[in-house]
N, C-alpha and C positions, 0 to 999 in steps of 0.2 A: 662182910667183904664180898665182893661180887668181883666176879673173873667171867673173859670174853670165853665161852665154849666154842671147841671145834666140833661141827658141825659134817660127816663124810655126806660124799655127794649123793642125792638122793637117787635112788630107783627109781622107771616111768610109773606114772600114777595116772591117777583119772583127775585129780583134783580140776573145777573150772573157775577161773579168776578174769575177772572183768577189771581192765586199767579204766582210770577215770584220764583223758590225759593225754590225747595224740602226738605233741612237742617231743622234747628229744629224749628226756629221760624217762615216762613213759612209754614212748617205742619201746627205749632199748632194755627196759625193764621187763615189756611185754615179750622181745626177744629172748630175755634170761630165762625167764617162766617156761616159754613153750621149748626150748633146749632142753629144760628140768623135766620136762614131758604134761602140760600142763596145757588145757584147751584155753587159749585167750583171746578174750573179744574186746577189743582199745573203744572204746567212746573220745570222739572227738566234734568238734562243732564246725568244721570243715568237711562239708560234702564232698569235696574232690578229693583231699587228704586222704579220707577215709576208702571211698572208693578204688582208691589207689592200692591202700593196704590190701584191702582184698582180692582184688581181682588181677593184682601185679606184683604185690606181696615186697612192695617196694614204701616208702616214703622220703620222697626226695624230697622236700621242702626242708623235713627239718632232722634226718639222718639217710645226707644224700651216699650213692654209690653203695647200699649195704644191702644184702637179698634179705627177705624178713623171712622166717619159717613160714611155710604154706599153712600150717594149722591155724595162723593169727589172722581173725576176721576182726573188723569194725563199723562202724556204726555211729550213727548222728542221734542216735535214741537213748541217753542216757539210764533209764527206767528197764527198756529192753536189755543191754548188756547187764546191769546188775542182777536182774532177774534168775533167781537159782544160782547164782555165784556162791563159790565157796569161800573165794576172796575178792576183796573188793580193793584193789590199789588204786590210791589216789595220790596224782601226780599232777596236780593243777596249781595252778600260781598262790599263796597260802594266803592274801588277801581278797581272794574272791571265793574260798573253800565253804566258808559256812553259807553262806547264798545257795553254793550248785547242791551241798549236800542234804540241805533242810528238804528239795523237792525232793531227796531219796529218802525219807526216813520210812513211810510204809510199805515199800521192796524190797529193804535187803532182810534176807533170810535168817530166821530166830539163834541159829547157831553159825551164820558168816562173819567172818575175822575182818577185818578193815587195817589194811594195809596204810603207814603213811610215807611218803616219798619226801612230801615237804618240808622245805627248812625256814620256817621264820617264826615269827610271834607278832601274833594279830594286833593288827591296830587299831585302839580305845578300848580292847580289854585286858591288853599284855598277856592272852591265853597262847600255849603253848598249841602248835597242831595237832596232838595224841587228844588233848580237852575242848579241841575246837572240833575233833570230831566224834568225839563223845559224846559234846553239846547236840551237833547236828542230827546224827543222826539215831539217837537215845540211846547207845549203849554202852556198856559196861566197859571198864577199863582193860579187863581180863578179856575185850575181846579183840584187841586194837594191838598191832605191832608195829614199831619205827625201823625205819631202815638208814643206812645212816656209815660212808666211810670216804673213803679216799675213789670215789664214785663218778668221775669224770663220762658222761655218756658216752661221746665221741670215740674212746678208746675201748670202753665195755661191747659198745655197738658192733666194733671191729672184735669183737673176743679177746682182745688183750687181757691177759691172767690181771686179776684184783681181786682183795677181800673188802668185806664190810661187816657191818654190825646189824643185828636183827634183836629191837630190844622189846621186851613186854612185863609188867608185872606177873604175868601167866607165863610158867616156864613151858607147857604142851603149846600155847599160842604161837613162844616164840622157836621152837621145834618144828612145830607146821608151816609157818613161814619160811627158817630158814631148807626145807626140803624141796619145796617148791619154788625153792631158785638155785640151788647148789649146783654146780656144773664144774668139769673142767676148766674152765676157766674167772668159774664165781664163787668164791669160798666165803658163806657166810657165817661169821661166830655169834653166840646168843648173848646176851645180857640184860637182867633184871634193869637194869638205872636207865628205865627210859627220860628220866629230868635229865641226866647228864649227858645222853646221848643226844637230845633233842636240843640242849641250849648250843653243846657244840657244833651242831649242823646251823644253827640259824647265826651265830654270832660268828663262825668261819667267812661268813660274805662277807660281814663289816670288814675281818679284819684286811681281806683281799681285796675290798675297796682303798683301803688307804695303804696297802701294797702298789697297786695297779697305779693309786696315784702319784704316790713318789715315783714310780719307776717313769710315770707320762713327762714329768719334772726332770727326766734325766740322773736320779739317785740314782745309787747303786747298790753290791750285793751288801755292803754293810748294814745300810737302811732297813732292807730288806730284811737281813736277819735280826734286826732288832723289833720294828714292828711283829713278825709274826710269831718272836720269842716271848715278847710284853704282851702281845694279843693273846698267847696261850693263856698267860695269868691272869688277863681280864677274863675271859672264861673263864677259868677255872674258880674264880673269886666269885664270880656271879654263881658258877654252878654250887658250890658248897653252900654259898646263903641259902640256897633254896631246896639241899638236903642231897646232891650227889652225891655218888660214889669218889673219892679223890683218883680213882685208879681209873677210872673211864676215860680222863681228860691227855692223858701221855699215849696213850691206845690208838685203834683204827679210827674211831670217829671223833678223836679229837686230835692232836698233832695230826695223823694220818692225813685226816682231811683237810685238816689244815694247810699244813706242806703244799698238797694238791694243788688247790683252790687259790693258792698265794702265788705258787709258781707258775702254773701252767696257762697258757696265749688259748687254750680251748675251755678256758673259766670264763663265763661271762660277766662275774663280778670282778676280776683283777682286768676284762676288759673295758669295763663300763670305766671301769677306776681310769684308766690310762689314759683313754679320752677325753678325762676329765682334765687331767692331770697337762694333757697336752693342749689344752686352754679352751675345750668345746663347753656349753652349756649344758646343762642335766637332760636338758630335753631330745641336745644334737646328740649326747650321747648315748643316750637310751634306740634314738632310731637308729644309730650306724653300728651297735651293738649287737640288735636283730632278735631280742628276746627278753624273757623275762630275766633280769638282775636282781635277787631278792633282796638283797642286801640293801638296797637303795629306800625300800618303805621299810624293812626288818627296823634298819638301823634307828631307827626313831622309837618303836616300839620295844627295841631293847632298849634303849637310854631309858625310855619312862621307867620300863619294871626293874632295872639296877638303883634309878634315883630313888621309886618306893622302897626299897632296900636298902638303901644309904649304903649302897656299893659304887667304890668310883672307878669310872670304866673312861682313861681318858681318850685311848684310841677310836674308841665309839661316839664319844662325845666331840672331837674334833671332826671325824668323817659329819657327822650329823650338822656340824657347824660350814662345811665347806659346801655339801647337798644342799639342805634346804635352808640356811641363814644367812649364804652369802658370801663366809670367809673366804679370801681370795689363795689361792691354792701356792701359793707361795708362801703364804704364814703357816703351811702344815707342818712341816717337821722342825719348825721354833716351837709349837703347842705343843707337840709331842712332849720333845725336849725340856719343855719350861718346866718341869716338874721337881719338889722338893725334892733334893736329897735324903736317898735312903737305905737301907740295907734289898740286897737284889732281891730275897724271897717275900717280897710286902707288898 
């Protein structure tokens, strides 16, 4: 049985962690860290971004109006910021991850932990991000922890009180992770089931895409409470086929985030949805969005690894049917709906 641990806020340390990850929720990650007392240096691919952080300790592009901690420097040099890191968090878009991190694999340090921020499952190997960076950048599973809850940046950025989840096969992994971001206002709990932690983070987008789209549609809260009640069970079914914990899925990183990510206008996946929803095409909506929506390539990559499971995940499979096949966003919640008659827990 595996239970979320609490986690008290950690004491200043020396610990150095290099985000992989300038966008929004690596800032405000980088923010968490250096609050926890924690030297961090952001890599991002924007020279003036970066510049910015440093030398203004600001990021207004993509978490405007917030002072960043003076201690948080960055950098267009990927290799340089990892370099002696004691943590390496990686907060890049999760189908471009094994690319950036293959150039890391001869820098990061024999005994550095690798952080994963990302929520999806890779496309044409249905790998999870904890195995996608395993793959990359060689190591050990006991040295990798997921992060993973009702994790909104915009409102983290601002310090608004949240908890999350800090998962790892290695319970010291996921201890030293969780210390080097605890704060007053970031309570993080530990847990062993990094599969169940991980699938709910990545399958949470899908299910806030066909939230966001009914709601573009003009549904209401009814709608709404049913997708994101049926989408828990599609998770939760996919998570058990593949050896979760059953009690991860009701918890912070899965309902929690869920909740989040379904209701909230600062989701870019329940926005990408809405857009959709309100008659733009994938492309109009991805650019008036303004960022990455993971859910949009996720959602393909999970149908694959539920279909090689012969798990039927319908909410997933309609979203993926309205994206990329064309269904006209009017037949979504008949698909939804069209389903055999059954008893609720199936």
């Amino acid at each position: 049985m595996t239970v979320d641990r609490e986690v008290p806020p950690a004491q200043p340390h020396a610990l150095r962690a290099a985000v992989l990850g300038a966008g929004s929720w690596g800032t405000t990650f980088a923010v968490v860290m250096a609050d926890a007392g924690c030297e961090v240096t952001v890599w991002g691919r924007d020279e003036k971004v970066c510049r910015q952080i440093t030398e203004d300790h600001r990021n207004e592009r993509y978490v405007p109006g917030v002072d960043l901690p003076a201690g948080i420097t960055a950098t267009t040099d990927a290799r340089a910021a990892v370099q002696g890191a004691d943590l390496v968090v990686i907060a890049i878009p999760s189908q471009s991850a094994r690319a950036t991190l293959e150039t890391l694999r001869d820098v990061i340090g024999p005994d550095a932990v690798a952080v994963s921020l990302m929520k999806g499952v890779e496309l044409g190997t249905d790998r999870r991000m904890s195995q996608v960076v395993a793959d990359s950048l060689g190591i050990e599973q006991d040295r990798i922890a997921v992060v993973s809850g009702p994790n909104l940046a915009k409102e983290i950025a601002h310090r608004q009180p949240t908890a999350t989840v800090v998962a790892s096969t290695s319970d010291e992994t996921a201890q030293l992770v969780a210390k080097a971001c605890a704060s007053s206002y970031f309570r993080p709990y530990t847990n062993r089931d990094v599969v169940g932690v991980e699938l709910c983070g990545a399958v949470k987008n899908v299910i806030a895409l066909a939230v966001g789209i009914s709601q573009g549609r003009g549904l209401g809260y009814n709608t709404m409470a049913t997708v994101i009640t049926r989408g828990l069970v599609e998770i939760t079914r996919l998570g058990l086929a593949l050896g979760a914990d059953a009690e991860t899925f009701p918890g912070l990183a899965g309902m929690g985030d869920l909740m989040a990510t379904c209701a909230s206008p600062d989701s870019r996946n329940h926005t990408l949805g809405n857009h959709i929803g309100r008659g733009m095409t994938l492309d109009e909506a991805i650019a008036a969005t303004g960022g990455t929506a993971e859910g949009v390539k996720s959602s393909r990559s999970v149908l694959e690894l539920a279909e090689s499971l012969g798990v039927e995940m319908p909410i997933t499979h309609a979203v993926v049917r309205v994206l990329h096949e064309g269904l006209p966003v009017d037949d979504l919640a008949a698909l939804l709906l069209a389903r055999p008659h059954k008893a609720e827990g199936v």
